[in-house]
N, C-alpha and C positions, 0 to 999 in steps of 0.2 A: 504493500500500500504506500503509495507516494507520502512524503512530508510535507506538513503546509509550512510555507515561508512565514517567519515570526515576523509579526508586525514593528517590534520592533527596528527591524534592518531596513526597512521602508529607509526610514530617514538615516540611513547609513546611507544608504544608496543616493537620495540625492544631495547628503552633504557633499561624497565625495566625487560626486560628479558634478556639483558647483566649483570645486576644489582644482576642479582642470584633469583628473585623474578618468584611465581610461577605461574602456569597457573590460578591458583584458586585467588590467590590475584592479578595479573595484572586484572582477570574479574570484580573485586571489586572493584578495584580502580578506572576502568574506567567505570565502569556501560555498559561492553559489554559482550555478552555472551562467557562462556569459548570454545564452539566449532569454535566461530568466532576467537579466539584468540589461539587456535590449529591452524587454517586452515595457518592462518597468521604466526607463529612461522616456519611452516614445508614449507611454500611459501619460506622465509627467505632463511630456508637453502638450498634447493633444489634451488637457484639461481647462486651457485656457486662463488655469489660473499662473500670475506669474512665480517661478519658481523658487527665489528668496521668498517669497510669502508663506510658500507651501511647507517650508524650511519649518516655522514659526509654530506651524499645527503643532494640535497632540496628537499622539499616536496614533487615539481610536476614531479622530476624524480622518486620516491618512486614510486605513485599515480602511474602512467606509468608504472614501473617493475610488481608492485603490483595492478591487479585491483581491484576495492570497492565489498566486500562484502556485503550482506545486512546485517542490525543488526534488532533485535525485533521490533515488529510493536508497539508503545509504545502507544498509546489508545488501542488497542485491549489486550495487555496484561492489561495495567492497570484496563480497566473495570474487566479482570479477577480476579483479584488481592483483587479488592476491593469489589468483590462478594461476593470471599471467607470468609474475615472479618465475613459476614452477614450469610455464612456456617457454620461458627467455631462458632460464640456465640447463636444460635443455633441447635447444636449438640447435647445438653443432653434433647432436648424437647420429648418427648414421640411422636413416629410416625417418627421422621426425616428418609428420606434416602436419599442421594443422586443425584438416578434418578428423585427424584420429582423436587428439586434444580435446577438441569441441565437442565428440561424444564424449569423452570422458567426463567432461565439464558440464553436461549436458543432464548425464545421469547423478551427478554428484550433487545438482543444488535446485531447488524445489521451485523456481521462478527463472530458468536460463531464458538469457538472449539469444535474439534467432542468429545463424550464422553469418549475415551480413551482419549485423549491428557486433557480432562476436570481432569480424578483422576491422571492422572500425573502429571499437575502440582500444585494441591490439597497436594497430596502426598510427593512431592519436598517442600515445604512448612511448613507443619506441624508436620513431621516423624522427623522430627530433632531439632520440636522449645521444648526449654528446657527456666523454667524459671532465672531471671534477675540474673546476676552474675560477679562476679568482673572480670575485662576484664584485662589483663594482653598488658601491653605495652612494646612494642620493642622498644631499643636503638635507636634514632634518625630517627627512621619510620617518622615520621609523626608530622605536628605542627596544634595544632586546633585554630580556631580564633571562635572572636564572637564578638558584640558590645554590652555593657552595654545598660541596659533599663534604665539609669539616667543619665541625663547630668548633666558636668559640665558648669559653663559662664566664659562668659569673660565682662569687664564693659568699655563702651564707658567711655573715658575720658569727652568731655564736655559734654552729657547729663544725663550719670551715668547708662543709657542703659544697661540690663543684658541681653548678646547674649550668648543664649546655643550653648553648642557645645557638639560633638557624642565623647564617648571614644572607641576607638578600643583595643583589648583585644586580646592577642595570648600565647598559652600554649605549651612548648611539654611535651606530656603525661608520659615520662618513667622519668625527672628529676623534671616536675611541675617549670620549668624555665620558669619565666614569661615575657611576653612585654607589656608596656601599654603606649599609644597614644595619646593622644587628636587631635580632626581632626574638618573640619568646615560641613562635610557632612556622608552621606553614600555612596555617588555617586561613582561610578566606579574611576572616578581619584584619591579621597582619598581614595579608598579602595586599590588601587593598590597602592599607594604612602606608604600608611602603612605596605603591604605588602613587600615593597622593605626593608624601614629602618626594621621591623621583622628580614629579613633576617642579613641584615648588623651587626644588635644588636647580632645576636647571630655568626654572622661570618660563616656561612657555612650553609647548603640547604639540608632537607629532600626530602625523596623519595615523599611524598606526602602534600599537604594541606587541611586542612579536615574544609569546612566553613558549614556555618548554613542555608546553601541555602536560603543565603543573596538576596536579591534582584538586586545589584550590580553583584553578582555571579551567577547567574543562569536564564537561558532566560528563560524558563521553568521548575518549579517545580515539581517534579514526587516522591512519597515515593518510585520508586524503580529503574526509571533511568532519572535524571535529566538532564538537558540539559544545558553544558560550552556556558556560552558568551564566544565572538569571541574573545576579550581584555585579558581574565582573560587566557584564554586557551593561547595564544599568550607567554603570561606572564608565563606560565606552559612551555613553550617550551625555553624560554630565559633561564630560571633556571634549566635547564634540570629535573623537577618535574611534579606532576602531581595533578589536584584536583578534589578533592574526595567530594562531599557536602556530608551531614548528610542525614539520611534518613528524610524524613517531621515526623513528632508528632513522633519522637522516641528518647527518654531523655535520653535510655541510653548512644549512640553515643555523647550526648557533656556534659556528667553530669561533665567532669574535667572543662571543661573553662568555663562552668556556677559555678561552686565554686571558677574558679579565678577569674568571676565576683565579685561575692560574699566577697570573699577576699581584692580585691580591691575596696571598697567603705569601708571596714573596716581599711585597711592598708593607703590608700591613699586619697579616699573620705574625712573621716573623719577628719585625721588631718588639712587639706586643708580647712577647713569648715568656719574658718575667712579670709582667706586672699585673697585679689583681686589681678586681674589680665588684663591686659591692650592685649596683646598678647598674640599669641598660641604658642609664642617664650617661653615666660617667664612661662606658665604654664606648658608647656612639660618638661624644663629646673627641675621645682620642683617635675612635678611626676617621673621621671628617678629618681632624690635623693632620692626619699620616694623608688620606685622602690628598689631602690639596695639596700635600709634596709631590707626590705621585702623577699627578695630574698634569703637576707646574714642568716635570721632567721633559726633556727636550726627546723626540721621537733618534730612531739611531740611525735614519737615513733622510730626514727632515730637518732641517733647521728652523724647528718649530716645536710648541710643545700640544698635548691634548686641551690645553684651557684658551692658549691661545687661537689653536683652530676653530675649538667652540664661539666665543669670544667675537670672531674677527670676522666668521663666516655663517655656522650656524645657527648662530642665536635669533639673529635677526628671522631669520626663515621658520621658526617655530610657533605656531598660534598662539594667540595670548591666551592667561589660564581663566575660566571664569570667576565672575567677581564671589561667587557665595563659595564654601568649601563645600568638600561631598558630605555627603552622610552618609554610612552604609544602611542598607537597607536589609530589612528579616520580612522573609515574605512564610504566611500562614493561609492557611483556608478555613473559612468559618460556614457556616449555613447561619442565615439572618433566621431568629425567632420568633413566634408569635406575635411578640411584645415589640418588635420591632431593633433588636440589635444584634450584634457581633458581640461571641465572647472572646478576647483577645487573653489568649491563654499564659501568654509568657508576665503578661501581668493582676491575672486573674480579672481581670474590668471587663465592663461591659462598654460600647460605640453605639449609640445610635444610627440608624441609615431610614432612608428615605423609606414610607410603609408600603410602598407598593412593590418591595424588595421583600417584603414576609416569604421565606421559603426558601428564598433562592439561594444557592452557593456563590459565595464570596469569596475573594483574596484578598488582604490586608498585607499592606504593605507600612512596614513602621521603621521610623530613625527614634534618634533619643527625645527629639523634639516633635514632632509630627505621627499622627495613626492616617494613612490614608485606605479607603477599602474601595476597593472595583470591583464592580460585574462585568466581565469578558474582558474588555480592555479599556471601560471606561469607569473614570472614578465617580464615587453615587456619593461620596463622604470622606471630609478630611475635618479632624478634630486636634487639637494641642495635645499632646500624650500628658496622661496623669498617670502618676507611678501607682498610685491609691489605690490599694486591692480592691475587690468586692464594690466599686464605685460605678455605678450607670453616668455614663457622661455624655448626656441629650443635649440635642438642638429642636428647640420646638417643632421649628418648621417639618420635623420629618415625621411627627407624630401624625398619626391619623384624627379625628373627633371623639374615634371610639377610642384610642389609643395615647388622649392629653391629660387622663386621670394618672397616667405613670408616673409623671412630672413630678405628681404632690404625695409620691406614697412617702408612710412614717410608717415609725410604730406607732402610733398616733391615730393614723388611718384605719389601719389594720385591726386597733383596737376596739375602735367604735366600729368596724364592718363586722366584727366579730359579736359585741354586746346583742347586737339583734337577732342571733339565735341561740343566746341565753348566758351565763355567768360563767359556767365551765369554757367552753369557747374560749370566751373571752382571757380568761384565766390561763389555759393551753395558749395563746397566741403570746398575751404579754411571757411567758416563761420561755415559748419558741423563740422570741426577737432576743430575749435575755441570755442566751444562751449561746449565740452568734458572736464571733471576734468582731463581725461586722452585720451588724444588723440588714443591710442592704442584701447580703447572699439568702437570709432568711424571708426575703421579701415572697419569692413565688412560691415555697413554702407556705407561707400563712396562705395568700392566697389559694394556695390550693387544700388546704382545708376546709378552709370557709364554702369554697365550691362545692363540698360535696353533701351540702345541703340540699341542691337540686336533686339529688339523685336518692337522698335516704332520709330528706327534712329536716327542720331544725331543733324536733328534741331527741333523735337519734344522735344525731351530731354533737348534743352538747351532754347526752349519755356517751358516747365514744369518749369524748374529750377527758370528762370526766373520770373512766377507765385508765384512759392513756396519762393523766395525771397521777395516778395512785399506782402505778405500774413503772414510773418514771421515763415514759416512752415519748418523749419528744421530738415527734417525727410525724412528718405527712404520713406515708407507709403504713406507721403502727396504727393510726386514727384510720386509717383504711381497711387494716386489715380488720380492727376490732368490728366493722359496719359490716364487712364483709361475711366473717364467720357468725354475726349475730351478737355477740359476745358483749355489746351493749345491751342487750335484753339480761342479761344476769347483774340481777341487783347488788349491790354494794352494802354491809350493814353499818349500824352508825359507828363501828369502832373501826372500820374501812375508810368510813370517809373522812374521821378526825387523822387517819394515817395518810390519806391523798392531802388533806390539811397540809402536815408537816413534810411532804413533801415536795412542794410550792416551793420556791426560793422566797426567803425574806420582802423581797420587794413587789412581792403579786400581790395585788388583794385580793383574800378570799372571802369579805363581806358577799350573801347571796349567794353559795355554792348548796345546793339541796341534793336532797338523795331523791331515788326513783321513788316515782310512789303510784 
């Protein structure tokens, strides 16, 4: 089954064909096909809207003007791909042809190409491979990153504890301008976090990033179309760039910033080699100093150094950074409730959204500062984030008429919704809200007690209650169940009910608690 093209890439596509960039290198950068990325160029124009404008959208009007192409079926190609491999080495065996191949290939994978489309793209392939050669880099194209295979530590002060830590490494190829890191992980936050200061250190933003199909980086590894986390792409888009992973087992694609590895365990490892270190404050602090020696160093066939070539040629050629910094982003899925919200789970709260989103599956998209939630690719709610556990944090406007009583719950509310079908109730609710770190999680709890009036009436209900007090069962569930098995129909005697008495918490009143009669 074909892939639908991520909407996001849309405006990959026409940044970087405002950009002056070709059709051949926009298919490279993004690992989409060039006829996919014609089709989309000539959509653009034929829109009549002008194209800086079109720039400006958000994504899910993009998505909407423009609908999803399919892109390559990426198992079905790959199996091809990696056939071929087994075609090419051997080809000089006495007997080889092709058609024997092609059955083989043929019976071996559950979606073959027919035998034309088999020597095309055979032919596409290896009619052009020429052996390994010095790759010539453009002006402020592109910055490769990669993380050293050696860590450095850092040393717990009271135990003396040696805690490694990952060094992240970032090159651009045309000045060999170097960045180097120390971070406490690989994980997507320090990669992205590295990522940003990269950017900063060098004051301005290539067209592309070009990573090692880092694990951080890439949800799916492919040698020839890899697949952007959601984060890292996100983060491509903030920057107005784009990334490019390396192809898998091909050396030549990151042979510079595996020398700036290389480099730096010479230039910076080494001199480092006595001295300790307490913080990642204090060790970043001396690799930057060793850094700018290194940097400042004159090349040994150049009468020039890597800062000056930055400097004097690249810099200028680098996009400006945007004015806001990023924020990483934590993407979740939620189903919108009843009551009309998203529970955002990483900080137990509740979002309000629009009610005519009752139902539906959501993605919530959150920074430290912002909760934003989307339906498909468009956003229905953005709120300030409250760290506040158990806190419903509404915008009127998304409440329904039936749905603007939410606004004003208390225990307060709840109390008096409760009195009306009798003193126990009542009694069970204030002890249910009391018993909450936060009264707010026990809100649809009471609520749902109080409902089950309709269904068993209000002196069943406040016989259950009354049960579920003297049993210490302070739960929707237990009040259900007692309705359920009948079990409020078995009377309580009065030395029962002085025991449901004492076991009310201090602060209930039990003025007006009766026994059945």
């Amino acid at each position: 089954m074909a892939k639908k093209l991520d909407p996001m890439d849309l405006k990959q596509i026409l940044r970087l064909h405002l950009s002056g960039i070709s059709t051949r290198e926009i298919s490279t950068a993004l690992n989409i096909g060039r006829n996919t990325i014609n089709n989309y160029v000539q959509l653009f124009k034929a829109s009549e809207i002008d194209l800086k404008e079109l720039l400006n959208y958000e994504i899910s009007a993009l998505e909407k003007l423009f609908s999803s192409k399919s892109t390559i079926n990426n198992k079905r190609f790959d199996e091809l791909m990696l056939y071929f491999e087994k075609i090419y080495n051997s080809r000089n065996q006495p007997g080889f042809t092709f058609l024997y191949h092609y059955n083989e290939y043929q019976s071996e994978v559950k979606q073959p190409y027919s035998y034309t489309q088999f020597m095309e793209h055979y032919n596409r392939r290896y009619t052009k491979l020429k052996g390994s050669m010095k790759l010539e880099h453009k002006v402020a194209h592109e910055i490769m990153i990669d993380y050293a295979g050696k860590h450095l530590y850092l040393t717990d002060k009271e135990t003396g504890e040696l805690k490694p830590v990952e060094v992240f490494v970032a090159i651009l190829p045309y000045s060999q301008y170097t960045y180097v890191q120390a971070c406490m992980s690989q994980k997507r936050e320090d990669l992205l976090n590295c990522l940003s200061n990269t950017l900063s250190f060098y004051g301005g933003v290539p067209k592309a990033i070009v990573s090692d199909n880092l694990k951080s980086a890439v949800t799916r590894a492919s040698k020839y179309e890899p697949q952007i986390n959601k984060s890292l792409k996100d983060f491509a888009h903030h920057y107005s760039c784009v990334i490019n992973p390396t192809r898998s087992y091909s050396p030549q694609d990151k042979a510079l910033v595996e020398n700036a590895v290389r480099l730096a365990y010479q230039r910076i490892y080494y001199p480092m080699r006595d001295m300790i270190f307490f913080s990642l404050a204090e060790l970043n602090k001396e690799i930057l100093r060793l850094l700018d020696q290194y940097n400042q160093l004159l090349f040994q066939r150049k009468d020039t150094s890597r800062k000056e070539l930055f400097q004097s040629i690249e810099r200028a050629k680098l996009s400006p950074l945007p004015s806001d910094s990023y924020e990483i982003k934590e993407y979740k899925r939620a189903k919108v409730q009843q009551i009309g919200y998203v529970y955002f789970s990483t900080d137990k709260s509740y979002y309000s959204v629009p009610y005519r989103f009752i139902g539906k599956q959501t993605q919530i998209q959150s920074t430290q500062t912002w909760i934003e939630v989307y339906y498909n690719t468009t956003r229905i709610a953005i709120h300030r984030r409250n760290p506040s556990k158990g806190i419903y944090n509404t915008i009127k406007e998304h409440l329904s008429s039936t749905h603007q009583a939410y606004k004003e719950w208390s225990p307060k509310y709840f109390k008096t919704l409760a009195k009306k079908h009798g003193e126990s109730v009542m009694m069970f609710i204030d002890a249910l809200m009391h018993q909450s770190d936060y009264p707010e999680i026990a809100y649809k709890r009471a609520m749902g007690v109080i409902q089950l009036h309709k269904e068993y009436g209000s002196e069943r209900l406040n016989n259950a209650c009354q049960r579920a007090l003297y049993g210490k069962a302070l739960s929707y569930n237990n009040v259900k169940n007692i309705l359920k098995n009948n079990l409020d129909k078995e009377y309580l005697n009065q030395q029962e009910l002085e025991q449901t008495k004492s076991h009310i918490p201090k602060h209930v009143n039990t003025r007006g608690a009766s026994a059945y009669h």
